[in-house]
C-alpha positions in Angstrom: 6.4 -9.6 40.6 2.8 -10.2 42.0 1.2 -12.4 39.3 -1.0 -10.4 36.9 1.2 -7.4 37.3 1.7 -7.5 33.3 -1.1 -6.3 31.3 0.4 -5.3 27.8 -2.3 -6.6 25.1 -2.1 -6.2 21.4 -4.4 -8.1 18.6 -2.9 -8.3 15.3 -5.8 -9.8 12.6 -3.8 -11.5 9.2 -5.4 -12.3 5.7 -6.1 -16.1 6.9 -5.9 -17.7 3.4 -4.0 -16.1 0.7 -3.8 -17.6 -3.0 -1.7 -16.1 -5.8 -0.9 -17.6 -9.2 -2.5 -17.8 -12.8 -6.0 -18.4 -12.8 -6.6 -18.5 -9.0 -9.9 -15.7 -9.9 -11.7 -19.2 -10.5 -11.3 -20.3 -6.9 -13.0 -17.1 -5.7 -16.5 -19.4 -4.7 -14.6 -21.7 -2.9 -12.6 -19.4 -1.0 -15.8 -17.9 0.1 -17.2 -21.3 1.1 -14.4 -22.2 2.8 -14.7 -19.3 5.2 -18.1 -19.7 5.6 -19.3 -16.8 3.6 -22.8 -17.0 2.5 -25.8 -14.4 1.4 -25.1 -11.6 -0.8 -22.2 -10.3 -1.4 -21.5 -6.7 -2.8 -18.5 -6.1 -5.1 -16.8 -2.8 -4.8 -14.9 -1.9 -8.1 -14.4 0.6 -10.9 -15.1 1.7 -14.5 -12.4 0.1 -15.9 -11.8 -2.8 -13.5 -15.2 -4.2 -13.9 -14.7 -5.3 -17.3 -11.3 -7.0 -16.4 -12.1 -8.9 -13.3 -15.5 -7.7 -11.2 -17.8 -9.5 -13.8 -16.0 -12.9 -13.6 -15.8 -13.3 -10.2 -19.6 -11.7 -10.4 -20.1 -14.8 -12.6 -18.6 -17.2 -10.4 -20.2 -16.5 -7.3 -23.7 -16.2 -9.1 -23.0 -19.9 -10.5 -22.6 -21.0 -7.3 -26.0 -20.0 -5.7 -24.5 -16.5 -4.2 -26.8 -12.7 -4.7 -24.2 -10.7 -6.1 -24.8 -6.9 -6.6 -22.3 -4.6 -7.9 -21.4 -1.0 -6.9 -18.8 0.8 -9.4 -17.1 4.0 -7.5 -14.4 6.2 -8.1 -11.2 7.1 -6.2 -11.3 6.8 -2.4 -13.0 9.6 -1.0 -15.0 9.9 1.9 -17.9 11.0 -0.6 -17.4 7.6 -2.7 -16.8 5.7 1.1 -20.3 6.9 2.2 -21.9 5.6 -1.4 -20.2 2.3 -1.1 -21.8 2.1 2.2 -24.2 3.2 1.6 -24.9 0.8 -1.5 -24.2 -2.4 0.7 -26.7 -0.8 3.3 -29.7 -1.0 1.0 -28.7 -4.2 -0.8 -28.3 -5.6 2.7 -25.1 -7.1 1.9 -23.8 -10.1 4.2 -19.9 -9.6 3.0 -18.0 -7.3 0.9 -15.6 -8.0 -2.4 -13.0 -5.6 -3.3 -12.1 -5.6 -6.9 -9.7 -3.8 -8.8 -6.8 -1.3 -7.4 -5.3 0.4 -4.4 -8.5 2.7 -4.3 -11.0 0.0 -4.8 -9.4 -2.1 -2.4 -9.0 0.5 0.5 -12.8 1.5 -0.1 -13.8 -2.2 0.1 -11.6 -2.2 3.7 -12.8 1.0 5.0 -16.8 0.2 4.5 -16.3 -3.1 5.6 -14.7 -1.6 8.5 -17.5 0.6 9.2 -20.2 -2.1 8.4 -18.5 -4.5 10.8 -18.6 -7.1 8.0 -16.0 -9.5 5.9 -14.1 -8.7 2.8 -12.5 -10.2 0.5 -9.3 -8.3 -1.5 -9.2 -9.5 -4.9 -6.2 -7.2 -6.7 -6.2 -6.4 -10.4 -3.2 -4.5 -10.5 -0.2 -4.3 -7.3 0.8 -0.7 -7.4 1.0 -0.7 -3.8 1.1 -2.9 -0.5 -2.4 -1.8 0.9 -4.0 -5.1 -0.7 -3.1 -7.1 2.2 -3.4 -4.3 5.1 -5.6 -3.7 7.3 -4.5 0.1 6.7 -6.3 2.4 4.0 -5.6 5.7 2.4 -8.2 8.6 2.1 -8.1 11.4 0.4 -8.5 14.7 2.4 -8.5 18.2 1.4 -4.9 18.8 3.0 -3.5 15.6 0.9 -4.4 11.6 1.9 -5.3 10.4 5.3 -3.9 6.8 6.3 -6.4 5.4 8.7 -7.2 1.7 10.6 -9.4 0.1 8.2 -10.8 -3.9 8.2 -7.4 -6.6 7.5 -8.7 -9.0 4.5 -10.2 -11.9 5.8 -8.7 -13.6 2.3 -6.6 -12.3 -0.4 -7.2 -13.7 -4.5 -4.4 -12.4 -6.8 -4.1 -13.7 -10.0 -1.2 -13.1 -12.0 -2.6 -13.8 -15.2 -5.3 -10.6 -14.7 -2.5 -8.5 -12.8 0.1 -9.2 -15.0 -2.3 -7.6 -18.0 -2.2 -4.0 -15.7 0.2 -1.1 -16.9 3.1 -2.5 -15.7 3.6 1.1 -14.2 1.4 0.1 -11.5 3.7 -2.9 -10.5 6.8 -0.7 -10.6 4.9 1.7 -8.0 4.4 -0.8 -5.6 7.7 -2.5 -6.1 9.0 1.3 -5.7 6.4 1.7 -2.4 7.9 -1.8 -1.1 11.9 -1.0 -1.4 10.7 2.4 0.1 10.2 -0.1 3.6 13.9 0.3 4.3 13.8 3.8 5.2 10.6 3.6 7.2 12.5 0.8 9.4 15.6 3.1 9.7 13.0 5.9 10.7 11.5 3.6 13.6 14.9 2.6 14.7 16.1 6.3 15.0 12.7 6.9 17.0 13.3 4.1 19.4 17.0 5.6 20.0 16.2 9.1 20.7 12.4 8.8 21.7 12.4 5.7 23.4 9.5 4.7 20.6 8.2 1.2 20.8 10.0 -0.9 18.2 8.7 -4.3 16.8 11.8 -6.4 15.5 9.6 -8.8 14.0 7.5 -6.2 11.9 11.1 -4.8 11.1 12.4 -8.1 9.9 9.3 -8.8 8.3 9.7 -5.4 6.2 13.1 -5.3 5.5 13.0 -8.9 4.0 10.7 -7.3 1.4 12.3 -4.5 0.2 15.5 -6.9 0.3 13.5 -9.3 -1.8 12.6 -6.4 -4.2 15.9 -4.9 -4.2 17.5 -8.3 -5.3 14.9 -9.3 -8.2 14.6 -5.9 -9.2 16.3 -6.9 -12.8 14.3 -10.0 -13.1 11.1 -8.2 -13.1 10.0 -7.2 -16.6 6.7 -5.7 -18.3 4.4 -8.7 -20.1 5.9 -11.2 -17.8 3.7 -13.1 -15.5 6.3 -14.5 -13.5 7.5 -11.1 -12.6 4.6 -10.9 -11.2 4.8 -13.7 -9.3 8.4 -12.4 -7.8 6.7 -8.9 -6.7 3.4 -10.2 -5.6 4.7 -12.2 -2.3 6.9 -9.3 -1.0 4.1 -6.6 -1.4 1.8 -8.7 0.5 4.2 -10.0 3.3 5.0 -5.9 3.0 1.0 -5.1 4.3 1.0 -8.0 7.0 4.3 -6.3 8.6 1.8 -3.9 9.5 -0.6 -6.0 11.5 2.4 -7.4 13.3 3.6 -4.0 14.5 0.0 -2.7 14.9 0.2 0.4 12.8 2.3 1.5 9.5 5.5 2.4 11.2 7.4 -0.4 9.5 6.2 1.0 6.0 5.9 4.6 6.1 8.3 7.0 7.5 9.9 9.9 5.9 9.5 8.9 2.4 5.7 8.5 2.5 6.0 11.8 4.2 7.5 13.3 1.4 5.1 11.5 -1.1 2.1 13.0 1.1 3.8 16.5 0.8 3.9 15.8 -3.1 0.2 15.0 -3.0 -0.4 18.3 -1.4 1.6 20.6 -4.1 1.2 18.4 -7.0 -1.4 15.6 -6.9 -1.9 13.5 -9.2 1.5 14.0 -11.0 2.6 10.8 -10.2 2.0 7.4 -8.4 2.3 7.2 -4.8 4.6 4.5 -4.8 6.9 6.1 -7.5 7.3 9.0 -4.8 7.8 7.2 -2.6 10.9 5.1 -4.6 12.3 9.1 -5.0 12.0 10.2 -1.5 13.8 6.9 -0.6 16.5 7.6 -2.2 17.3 11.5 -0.4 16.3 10.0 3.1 18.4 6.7 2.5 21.3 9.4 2.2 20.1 11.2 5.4 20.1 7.7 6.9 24.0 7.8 6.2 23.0 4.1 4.1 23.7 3.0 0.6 21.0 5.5 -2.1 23.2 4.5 -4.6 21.9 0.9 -4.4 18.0 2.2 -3.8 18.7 4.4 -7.0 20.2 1.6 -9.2 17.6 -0.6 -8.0 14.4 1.8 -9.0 16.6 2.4 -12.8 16.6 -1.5 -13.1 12.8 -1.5 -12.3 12.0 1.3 -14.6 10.8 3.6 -11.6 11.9 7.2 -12.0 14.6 8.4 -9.7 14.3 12.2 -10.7 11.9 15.5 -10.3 12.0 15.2 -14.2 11.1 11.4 -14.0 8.1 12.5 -11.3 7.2 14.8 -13.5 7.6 17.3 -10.9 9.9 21.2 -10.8 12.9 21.3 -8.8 10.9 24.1 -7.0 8.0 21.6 -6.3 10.5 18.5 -5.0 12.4 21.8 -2.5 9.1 22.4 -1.2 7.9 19.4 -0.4 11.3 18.3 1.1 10.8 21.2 3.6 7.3 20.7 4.4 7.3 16.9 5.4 8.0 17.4 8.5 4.9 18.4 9.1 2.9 16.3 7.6 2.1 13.6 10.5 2.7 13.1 14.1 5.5 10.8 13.6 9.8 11.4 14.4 11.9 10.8 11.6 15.1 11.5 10.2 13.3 15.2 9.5 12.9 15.3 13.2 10.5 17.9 14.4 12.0 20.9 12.8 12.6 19.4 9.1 14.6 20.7 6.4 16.2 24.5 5.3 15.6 25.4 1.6 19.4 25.3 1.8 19.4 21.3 2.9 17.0 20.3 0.9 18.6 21.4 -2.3 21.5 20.1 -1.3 20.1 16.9 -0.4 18.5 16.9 -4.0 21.3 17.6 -5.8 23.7 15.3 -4.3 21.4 11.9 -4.7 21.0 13.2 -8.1 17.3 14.0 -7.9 17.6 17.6 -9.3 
């Protein structure tokens, strides 16, 4: 082989300092210091997370000779993108703070993204794994659109502010996380009949957290920080998987697809991650692999396992088993032609979620 013949190149970008535990929202300054931060910084939050954590680290940052100015936004549209941006334009902000959920966060990512600037992930509640990503989720008028958004440069979680969420929101993105294993079966059926490039390290890296989910599932109560504690590490290693393998494959296969249908019929009705916990369950049986344990797992957590439990018809979960397919650009256990109305209510009936 003539030297320089091999010219494969890939970048993967990783949260470079990550601190979790109770209280860490008071080390938000010297995070910042330590990577150099300085100027203004513009927090990105909402209505209800303000109040719980934006003003503190507002507080914190102003104490310690930072500008701070505050934009409060809704859910993450591209209308609410374009104010963010917008905001942080005229403010002329030098790095960007994401503070509260899955929506706050991926709006902090995607401006920052856009703005070719720094930000900061600082999660109030865990009800999925984008906090660590450098993937966000949009919502389009044909259901969300996941897209390449800015990787944290540094990730603050605090279990004592989490922990005081709904603990709904930390059963979703427990649910979202276990939901990995199907996503890596997905990738591996690709490889086999597409010849689709695989990452085993992304893989391993996903799979030991939906195992580490799967295993504390019974251990992880509402009101209890150190439940907390057990979820938080596995949803984050669960968003760096995705930097390894340099897109979502290792976290989203046919039962986000299935979730993303759901959005489309219903939305609203229920948390992604919850659907995604559901729609893990049918294509775990597709897979030929163990739903029974993915079922018993989601019970222990207090996800629900059922249309009923979605809060979701029979008629709605049908139709949205027989549209995934077509919902991205990506081979799955749905392959290309997806499910009859006949399949999928088998399917449904026989993991029990009809």
């Amino acid at each position: 082989m003539d030297e320089g013949s091999f010219g494969k190149v890939r970048s993967m970008l990783f949260p470079r300092n990550v601190v979790i535990g109770h209280g860490v929202l008071e080390d938000i300054p010297q995070v910042c210091k330590d990577f150099g931060l300085s100027g203004k910084a513009v927090i990105i939050t909402g209505g209800k997370t303000k109040d719980v954590a934006a003003e503190t680290v507002a507080s914190l940052l102003k104490n310690n000779n930072y500008a701070v100015e505050t934009v409060s936004v809704g859910t993450a549209t591209k209308e609410n993108l374009q104010e963010v941006v917008d905001f942080a334009k005229d403010e002329q902000a030098d790095f960007l703070i994401g503070v509260g959920g899955g929506s706050k966060i991926d709006l902090a990512k995607m401006a920052a993204m856009e703005l070719e600037m720094e930000f900061i992930s600082v999660p109030t509640s865990a009800s999925h794994d984008g906090i660590a990503s450098g993937r966000a989720s949009i919502k389009g008028p044909d259901g969300p659109i996941s897209m390449e958004a800015k990787t944290p440069l540094g990730i603050v979680a605090d279990t004592s502010v989490i922990v005081k969420a709904p603990f709904r929101l930390l059963v979703a993105g427990c649910a979202d996380v276990i939901s990995n294993i199907t996503a890596i079966k997905d990738w591996a059926y690709a490889e086999r009949l597409r010849g689709e490039e695989f990452s085993r390290s992304a893989c391993a890296m996903a799979l030991y957290t939906s195992e580490a989910i799967i295993e504390s599932a019974d251990l992880i109560k509402p009101g209890v920080e150190e439940s907390v504690w057990l979820a938080l590490k596995p949803i984050i290693v669960s968003g760096v998987s995705m930097s390894v393998a340099g897109s979502s494959r290792p976290t989203s296969g046919s039962e986000h697809m299935f979730s993303h249908a759901l959005d489309m019929i219903v939305p609203g009705r229920a948390l992604h991650g919850e659907q995604c916990g559901v729609g893990c369950i049918m294509m775990m049986y597709l897979h030929g692999g163990d739903w029974m344990a993915v079922r018993d797992a989601l019970i222990k957590l207090g996800a629900p396992t059922t249309a009923r439990g979605l809060g979701v018809t029979k008629e709605e979960i049908l139709e949205a088993l027989t549209m995934a397919h077509k919902i991205r650009d990506r081979f799955t256990i749905l392959g290309h032609q997806g499910l009859t109305y006949e399949a999928a209510e088998r399917l449904a009936k026989i993991t029990k979620v009809i």
